[in-house]
C-alpha positions as CSV (number, residue, x, y, z in Angstrom):
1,X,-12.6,-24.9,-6.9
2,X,-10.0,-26.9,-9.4
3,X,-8.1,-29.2,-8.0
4,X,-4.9,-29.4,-9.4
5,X,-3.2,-32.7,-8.2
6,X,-0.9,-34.2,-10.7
7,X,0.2,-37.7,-10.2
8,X,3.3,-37.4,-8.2
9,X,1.9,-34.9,-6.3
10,X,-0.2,-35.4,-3.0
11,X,-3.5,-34.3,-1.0
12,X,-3.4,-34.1,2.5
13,X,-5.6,-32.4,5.1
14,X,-3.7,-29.8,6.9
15,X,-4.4,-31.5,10.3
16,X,-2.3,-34.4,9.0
17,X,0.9,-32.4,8.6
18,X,1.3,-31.0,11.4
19,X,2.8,-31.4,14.3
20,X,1.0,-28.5,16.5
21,X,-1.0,-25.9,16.6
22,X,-0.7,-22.8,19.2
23,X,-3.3,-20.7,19.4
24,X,-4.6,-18.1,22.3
25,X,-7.8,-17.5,21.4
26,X,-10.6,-16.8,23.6
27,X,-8.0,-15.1,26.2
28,X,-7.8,-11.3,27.2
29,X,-4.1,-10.5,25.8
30,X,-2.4,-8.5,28.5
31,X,-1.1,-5.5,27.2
32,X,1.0,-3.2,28.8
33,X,2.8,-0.2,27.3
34,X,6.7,-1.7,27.3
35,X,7.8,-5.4,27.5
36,X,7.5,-8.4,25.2
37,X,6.5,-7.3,21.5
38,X,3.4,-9.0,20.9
39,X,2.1,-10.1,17.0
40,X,-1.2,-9.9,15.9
41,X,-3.2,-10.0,12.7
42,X,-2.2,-6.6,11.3
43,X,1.7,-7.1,12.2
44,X,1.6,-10.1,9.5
45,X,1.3,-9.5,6.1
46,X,2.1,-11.4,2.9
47,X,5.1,-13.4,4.1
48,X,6.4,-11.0,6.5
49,X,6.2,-8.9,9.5
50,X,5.2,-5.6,9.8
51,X,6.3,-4.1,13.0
52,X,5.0,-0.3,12.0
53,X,2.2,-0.6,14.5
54,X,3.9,-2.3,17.9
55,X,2.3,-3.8,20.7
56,X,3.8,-5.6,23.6
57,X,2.4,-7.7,26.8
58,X,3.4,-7.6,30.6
59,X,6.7,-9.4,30.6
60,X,5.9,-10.8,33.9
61,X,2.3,-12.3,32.0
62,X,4.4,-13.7,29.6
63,X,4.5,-17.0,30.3
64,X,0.9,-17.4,31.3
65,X,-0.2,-15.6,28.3
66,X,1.9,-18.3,26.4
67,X,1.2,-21.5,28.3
68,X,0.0,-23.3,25.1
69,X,3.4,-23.4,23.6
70,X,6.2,-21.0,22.0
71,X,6.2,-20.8,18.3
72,X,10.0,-21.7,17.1
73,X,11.6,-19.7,13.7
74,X,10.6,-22.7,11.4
75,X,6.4,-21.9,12.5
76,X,4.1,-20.3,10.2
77,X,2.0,-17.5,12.0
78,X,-1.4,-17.1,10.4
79,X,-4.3,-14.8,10.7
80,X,-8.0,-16.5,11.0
81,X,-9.6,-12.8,10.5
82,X,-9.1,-9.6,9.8
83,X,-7.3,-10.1,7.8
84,X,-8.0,-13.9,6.8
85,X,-5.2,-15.6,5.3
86,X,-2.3,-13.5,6.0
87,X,1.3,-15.6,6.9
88,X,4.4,-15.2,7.6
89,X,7.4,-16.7,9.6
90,X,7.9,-16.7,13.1
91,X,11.0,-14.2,13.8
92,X,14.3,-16.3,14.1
93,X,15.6,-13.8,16.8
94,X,14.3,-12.2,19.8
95,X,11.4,-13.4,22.0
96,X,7.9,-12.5,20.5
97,X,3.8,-13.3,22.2
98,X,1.2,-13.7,19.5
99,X,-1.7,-12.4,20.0
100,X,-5.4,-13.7,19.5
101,X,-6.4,-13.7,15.9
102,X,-3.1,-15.4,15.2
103,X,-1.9,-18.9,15.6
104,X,1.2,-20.7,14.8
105,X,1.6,-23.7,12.7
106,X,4.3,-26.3,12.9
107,X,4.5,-28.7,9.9
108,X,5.9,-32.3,10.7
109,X,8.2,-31.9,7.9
110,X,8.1,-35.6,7.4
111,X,5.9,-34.7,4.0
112,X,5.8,-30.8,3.4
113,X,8.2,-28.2,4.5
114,X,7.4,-25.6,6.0
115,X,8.7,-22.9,3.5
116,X,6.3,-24.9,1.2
117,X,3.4,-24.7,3.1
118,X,3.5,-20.7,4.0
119,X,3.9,-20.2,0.4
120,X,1.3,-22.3,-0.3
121,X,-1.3,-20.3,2.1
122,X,0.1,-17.3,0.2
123,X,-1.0,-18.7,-3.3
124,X,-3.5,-17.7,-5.1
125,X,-5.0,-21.3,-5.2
126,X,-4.4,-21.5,-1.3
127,X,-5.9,-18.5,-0.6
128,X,-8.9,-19.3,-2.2
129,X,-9.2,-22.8,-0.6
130,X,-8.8,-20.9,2.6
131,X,-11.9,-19.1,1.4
132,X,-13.6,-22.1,0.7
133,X,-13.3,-23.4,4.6
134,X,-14.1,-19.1,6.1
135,X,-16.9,-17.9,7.8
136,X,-18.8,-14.8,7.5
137,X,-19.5,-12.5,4.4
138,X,-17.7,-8.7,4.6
139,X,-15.6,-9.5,7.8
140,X,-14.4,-13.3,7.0
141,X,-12.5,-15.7,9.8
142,X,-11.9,-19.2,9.8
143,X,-12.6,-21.6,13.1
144,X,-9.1,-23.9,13.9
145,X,-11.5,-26.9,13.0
146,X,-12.2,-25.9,9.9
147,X,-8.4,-25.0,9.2
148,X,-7.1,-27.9,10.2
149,X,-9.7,-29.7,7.1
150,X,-8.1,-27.4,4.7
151,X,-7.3,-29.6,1.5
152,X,-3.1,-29.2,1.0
153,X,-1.6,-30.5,-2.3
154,X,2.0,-30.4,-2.5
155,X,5.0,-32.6,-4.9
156,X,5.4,-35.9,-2.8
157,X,9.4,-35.5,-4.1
158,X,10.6,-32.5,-1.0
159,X,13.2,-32.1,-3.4
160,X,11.2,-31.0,-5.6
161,X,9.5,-28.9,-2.7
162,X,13.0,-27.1,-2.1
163,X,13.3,-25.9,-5.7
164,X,9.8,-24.5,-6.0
165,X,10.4,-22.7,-3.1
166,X,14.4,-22.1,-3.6
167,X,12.7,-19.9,-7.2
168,X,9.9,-18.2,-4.7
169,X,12.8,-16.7,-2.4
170,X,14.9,-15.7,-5.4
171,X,12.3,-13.2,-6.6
172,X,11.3,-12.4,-2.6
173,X,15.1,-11.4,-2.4
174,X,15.0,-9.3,-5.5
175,X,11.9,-7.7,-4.4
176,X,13.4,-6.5,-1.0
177,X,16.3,-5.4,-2.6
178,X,14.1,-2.9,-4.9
179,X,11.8,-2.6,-2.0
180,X,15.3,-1.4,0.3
181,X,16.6,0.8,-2.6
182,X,12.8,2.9,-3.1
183,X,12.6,3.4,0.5
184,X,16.7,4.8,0.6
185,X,15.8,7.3,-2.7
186,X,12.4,8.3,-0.6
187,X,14.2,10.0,2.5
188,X,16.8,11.1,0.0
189,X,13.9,12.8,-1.5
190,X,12.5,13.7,1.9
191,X,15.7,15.3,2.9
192,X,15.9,17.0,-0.2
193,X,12.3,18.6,0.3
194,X,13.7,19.7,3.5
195,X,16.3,21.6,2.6
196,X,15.2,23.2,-0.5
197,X,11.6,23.8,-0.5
198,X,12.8,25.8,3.4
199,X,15.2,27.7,1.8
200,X,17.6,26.3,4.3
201,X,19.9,25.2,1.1
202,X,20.4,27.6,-1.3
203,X,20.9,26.6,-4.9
204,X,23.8,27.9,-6.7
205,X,23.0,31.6,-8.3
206,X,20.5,32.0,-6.1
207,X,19.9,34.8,-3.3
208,X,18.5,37.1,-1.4
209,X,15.3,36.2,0.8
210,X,11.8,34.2,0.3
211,X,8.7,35.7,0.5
212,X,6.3,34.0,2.8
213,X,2.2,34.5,1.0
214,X,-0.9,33.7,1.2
215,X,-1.6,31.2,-1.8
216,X,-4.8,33.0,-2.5
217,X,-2.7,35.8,-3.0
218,X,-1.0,34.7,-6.0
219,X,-3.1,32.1,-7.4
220,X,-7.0,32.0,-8.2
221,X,-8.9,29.3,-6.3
222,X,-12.3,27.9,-6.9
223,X,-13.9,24.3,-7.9
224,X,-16.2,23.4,-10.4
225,X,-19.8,23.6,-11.2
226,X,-21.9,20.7,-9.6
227,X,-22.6,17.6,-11.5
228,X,-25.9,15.6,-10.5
229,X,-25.5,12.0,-9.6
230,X,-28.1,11.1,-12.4
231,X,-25.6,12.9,-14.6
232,X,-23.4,10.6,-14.7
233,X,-21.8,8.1,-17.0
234,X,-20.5,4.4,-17.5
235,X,-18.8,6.4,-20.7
236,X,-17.8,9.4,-21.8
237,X,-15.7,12.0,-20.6
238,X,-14.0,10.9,-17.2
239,X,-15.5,12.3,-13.8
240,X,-12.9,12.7,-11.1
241,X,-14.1,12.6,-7.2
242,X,-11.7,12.5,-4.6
243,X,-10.5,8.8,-5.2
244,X,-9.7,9.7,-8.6
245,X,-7.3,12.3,-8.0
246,X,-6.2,10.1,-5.0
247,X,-5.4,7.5,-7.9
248,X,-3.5,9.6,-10.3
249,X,-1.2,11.4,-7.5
250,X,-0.2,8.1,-6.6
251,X,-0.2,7.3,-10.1
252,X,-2.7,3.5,-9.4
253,X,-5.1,2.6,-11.6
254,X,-9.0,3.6,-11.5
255,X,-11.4,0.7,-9.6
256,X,-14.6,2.3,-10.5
257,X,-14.2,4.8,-12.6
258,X,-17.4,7.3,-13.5
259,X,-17.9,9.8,-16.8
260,X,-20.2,12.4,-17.7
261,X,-21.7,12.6,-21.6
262,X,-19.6,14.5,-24.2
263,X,-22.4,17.0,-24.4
264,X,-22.4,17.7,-20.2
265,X,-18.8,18.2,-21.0
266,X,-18.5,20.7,-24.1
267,X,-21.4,22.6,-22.3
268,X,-19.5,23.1,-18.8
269,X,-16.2,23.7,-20.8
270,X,-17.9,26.6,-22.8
271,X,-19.6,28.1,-20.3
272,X,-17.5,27.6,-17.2
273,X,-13.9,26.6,-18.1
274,X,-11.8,23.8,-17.5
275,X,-8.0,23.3,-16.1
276,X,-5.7,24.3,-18.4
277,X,-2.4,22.9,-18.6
278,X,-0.1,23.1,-15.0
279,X,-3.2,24.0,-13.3
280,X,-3.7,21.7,-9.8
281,X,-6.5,20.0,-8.4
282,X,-6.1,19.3,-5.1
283,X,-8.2,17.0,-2.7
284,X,-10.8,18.6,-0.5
285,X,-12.4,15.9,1.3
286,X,-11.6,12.9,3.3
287,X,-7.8,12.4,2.4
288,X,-7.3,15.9,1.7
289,X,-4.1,17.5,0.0
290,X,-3.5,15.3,-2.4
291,X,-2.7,16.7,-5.7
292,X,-2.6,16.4,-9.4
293,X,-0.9,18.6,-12.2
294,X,-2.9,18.8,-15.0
295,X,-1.6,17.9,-18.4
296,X,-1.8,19.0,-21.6
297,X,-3.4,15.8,-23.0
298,X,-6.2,15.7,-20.0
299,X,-9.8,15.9,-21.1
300,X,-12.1,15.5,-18.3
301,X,-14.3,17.1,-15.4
302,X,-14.2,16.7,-11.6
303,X,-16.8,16.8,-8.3
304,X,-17.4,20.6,-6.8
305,X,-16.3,20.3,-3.2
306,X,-14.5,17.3,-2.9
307,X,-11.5,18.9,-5.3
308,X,-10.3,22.4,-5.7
309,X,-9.6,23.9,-8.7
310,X,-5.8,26.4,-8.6
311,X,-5.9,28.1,-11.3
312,X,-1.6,28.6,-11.2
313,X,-0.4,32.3,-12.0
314,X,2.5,32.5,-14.2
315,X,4.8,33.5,-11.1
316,X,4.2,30.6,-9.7
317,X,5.7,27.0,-11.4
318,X,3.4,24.1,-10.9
319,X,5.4,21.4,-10.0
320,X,7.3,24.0,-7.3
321,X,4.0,24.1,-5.9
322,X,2.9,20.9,-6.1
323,X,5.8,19.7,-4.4
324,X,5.3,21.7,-1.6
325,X,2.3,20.6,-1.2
326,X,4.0,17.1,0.0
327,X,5.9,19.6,3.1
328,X,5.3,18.8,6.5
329,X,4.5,22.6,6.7
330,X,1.7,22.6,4.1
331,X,0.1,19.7,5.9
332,X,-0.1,20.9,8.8
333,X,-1.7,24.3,7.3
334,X,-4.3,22.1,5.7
335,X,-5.2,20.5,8.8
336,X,-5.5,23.5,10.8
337,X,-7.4,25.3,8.1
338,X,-9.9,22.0,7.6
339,X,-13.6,21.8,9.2
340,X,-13.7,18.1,10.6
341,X,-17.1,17.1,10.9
342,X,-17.4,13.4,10.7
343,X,-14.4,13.5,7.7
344,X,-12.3,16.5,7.4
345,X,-12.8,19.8,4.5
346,X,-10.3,21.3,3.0
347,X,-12.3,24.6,1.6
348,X,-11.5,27.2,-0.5
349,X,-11.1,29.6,1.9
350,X,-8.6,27.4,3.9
351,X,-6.8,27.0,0.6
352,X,-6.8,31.0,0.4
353,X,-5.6,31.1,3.6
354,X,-2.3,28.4,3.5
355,X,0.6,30.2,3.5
356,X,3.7,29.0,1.1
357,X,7.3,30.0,0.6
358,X,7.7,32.0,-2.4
359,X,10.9,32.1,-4.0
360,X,11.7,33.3,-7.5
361,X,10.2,31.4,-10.2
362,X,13.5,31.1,-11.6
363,X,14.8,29.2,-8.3
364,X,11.1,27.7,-8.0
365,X,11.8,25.9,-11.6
366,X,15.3,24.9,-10.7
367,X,14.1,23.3,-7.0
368,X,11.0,21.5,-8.8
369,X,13.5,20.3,-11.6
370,X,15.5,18.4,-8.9
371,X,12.8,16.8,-6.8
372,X,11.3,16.0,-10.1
373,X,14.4,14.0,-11.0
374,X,14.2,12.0,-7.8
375,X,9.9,11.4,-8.6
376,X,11.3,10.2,-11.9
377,X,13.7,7.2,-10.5
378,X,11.2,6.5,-7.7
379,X,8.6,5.5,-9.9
380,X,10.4,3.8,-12.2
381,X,11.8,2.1,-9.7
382,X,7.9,1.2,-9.0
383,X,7.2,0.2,-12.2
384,X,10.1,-2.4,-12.1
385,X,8.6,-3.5,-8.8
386,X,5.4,-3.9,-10.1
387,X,6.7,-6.4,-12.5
388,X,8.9,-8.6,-10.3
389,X,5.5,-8.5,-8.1
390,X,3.5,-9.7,-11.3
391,X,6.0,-12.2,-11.9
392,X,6.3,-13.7,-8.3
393,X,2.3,-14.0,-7.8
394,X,2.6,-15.6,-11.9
395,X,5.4,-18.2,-10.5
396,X,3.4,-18.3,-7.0
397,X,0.1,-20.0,-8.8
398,X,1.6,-22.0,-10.9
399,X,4.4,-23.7,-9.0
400,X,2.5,-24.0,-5.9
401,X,0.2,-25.7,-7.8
402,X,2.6,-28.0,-10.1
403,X,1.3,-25.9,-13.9
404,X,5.1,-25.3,-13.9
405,X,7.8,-27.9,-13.0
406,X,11.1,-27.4,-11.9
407,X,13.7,-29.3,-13.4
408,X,15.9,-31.2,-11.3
409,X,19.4,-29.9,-12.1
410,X,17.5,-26.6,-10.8
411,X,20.5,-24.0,-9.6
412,X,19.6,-20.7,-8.1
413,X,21.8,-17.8,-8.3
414,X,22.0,-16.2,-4.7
């Protein structure tokens, strides 16, 4: 582990700066299903709260449950496992119980702030002296001993502390902002989907009623021919499981990709076909229904089973169908159709089976033109997240750790 400590900067062990420590673990939290919300390790995430999954304690346990102090807005929660490492700030409003697996932090501030020191657990250089002081190999924790040894190195000048982390805030405010606006053009989406892929709105030149079929009915469903494990590749022609297609409707990057030899592939394409062009594969294990629309440039080969091959008729337009898909009343066709052993199957026959609204294909291309126009800001929105997230974990390393300085006559727009 490098340490980085410049000569006006400073190491100190954590136990040093601060001025207490609250932590309730080794007690049984008192839930109840109303009352005081209660944090725990999977409410905190990378320098905020994530309330999506709400617990809350016996308001009248409260105060016993809290006996070892109340965190105040200027603490630093922190998780010691699962996840390790995670921080954020205590909420400035409202009255909150953490819960075990979190503690609270509060820095002296005679040395360090405390906006420094969150960002510095959020680091990539704190995190991984975090790592240095954990416990345990696929589930890691860290004991409040060994936190309070972790090494912190921070600018001895807090002035210099505010700017570092007067910069880190400036791209955390730009990030919600993009964060805010994706979320606002996804229920616009959402609502969109609603309407028209129900045929509750009608687009303009359009009448007369949908059809309600069976998708077997109008499209040809079927997989592909098995692949052995020995068969496959660390090059070649990409082999798509479940993950991969899981990757591409997301549109994320491939961990672990897998291929099959050139020759595997020209001898299953000439004997048994391969997606053409607006053709879907669609999950059928695990995380089933999601989808991918083949394109014209694709060359590759996928898992029997765990992906289903529609072959798309030409009365029915591919991105139409792939959008509907994403419906609440697809899903819940997919679900009901599934076999859920120990993960749930999405078969063929289930696929034959799921009914979808059949409009036109003129007023199927016109729908799937306009959701397709809200995909397209979406993710580009995304992309321009994924910088400003590249950028703040670039700034995050090296400020926190003093590779880039901050000059003094340092002004941030807000």
């Amino acid at each position: 582990m490098t340490n980085p400590i410049l000569a006006d900067w400073k190491q100190e062990k954590l136990k040093n700066l601060l001025e207490k420590i609250i932590d309730n673990r080794g007690k049984s939290v008192p839930k109840a299903d109303s009352g005081i919300p209660l944090i725990t390790a999977r409410n905190i995430r990378e320098g905020y709260l994530d309330f999506s999954n709400q617990e809350f304690i016996d308001e009248l346990k409260y105060e016993d449950w809290m006996v070892r102090g109340i965190p105040e807005p200027t603490d630093i929660l922190f998780t010691t496992e699962a996840p390790l490492g995670m921080a954020c700030k205590f909420p400035a409003k409202g009255q909150y119980a953490i819960g075990q697996r979190t503690i609270a932090l509060r820095a002296k501030d005679k040395e360090i702030t405390s906006d420094f020191l969150l960002y510095f657990f959020l680091s990539p250089y704190g995190q991984s002296v975090i790592d240095f002081r954990s416990t345990g190999s696929t589930a890691k924790g860290i004991k409040v001993k060994e936190l309070k040894e972790l090494d912190i190195v921070f600018p001895i000048d807090k002035d210099e502390q505010h700017r570092i982390v007067a910069v880190l805030e400036a791209w955390d405010k730009a990030l919600g902002k993009l964060i805010r606006k994706i979320e606002l053009k996804k229920n616009i989406k959402k609502g969109l989907m609603q309407q028209l892929l129900t045929g509750k709105r009608r687009l303009k030149g359009f009448s007369g009623e949908w059809k309600t079929v069976k998708l077997g009915d109008v499209c040809e469903i079927c997989s592909s021919k098995r692949v052995l494990k020995k068969d496959w590749k660390s090059e070649g022609v990409p082999f798509y499981r479940t993950r991969e297609i899981i990757n591409l409707s997301n549109n994320d990057e491939f961990k672990s990709p897998i291929y099959i030899s050139d020759e595997l592939y020209i001898k299953l394409k000439e004997k048994y076909g391969i997606p053409k062009a607006g053709d879907i594969l669609v999950t059928g294990v695990g995380s089933i229904g999601k989808t991918y629309i083949t394109k014209n440039t694709d060359k590759f080969y996928f898992k029997d089973g765990n992906v289903l091959w529609i072959k798309v008729s030409n009365n029915i337009n591919s991105n139409y169908l792939n959008q509907l898909f994403k419906t609440r009343f697809i899903k819940k066709q997919l679900f009901d159709n599934a076999s859920i052993t120990t993960v749930a199957t999405f078969t063929i026959e289930g696929a034959r089976k799921t009914y979808i609204k059949n409009p036109c294909f003129q007023e199927q291309t016109a729908i799937a033109k306009i959701l397709a126009t809200a995909d397209d800001e979406i993710t580009a929105l995304g992309k321009k997240k994924q910088i400003l997230e590249n950028q703040k974990k670039y700034l995050l390393n090296n400020l926190i750790t003093g590779q880039i300085r901050t000059p003094e006559n340092l002004t941030i727009s807000k």
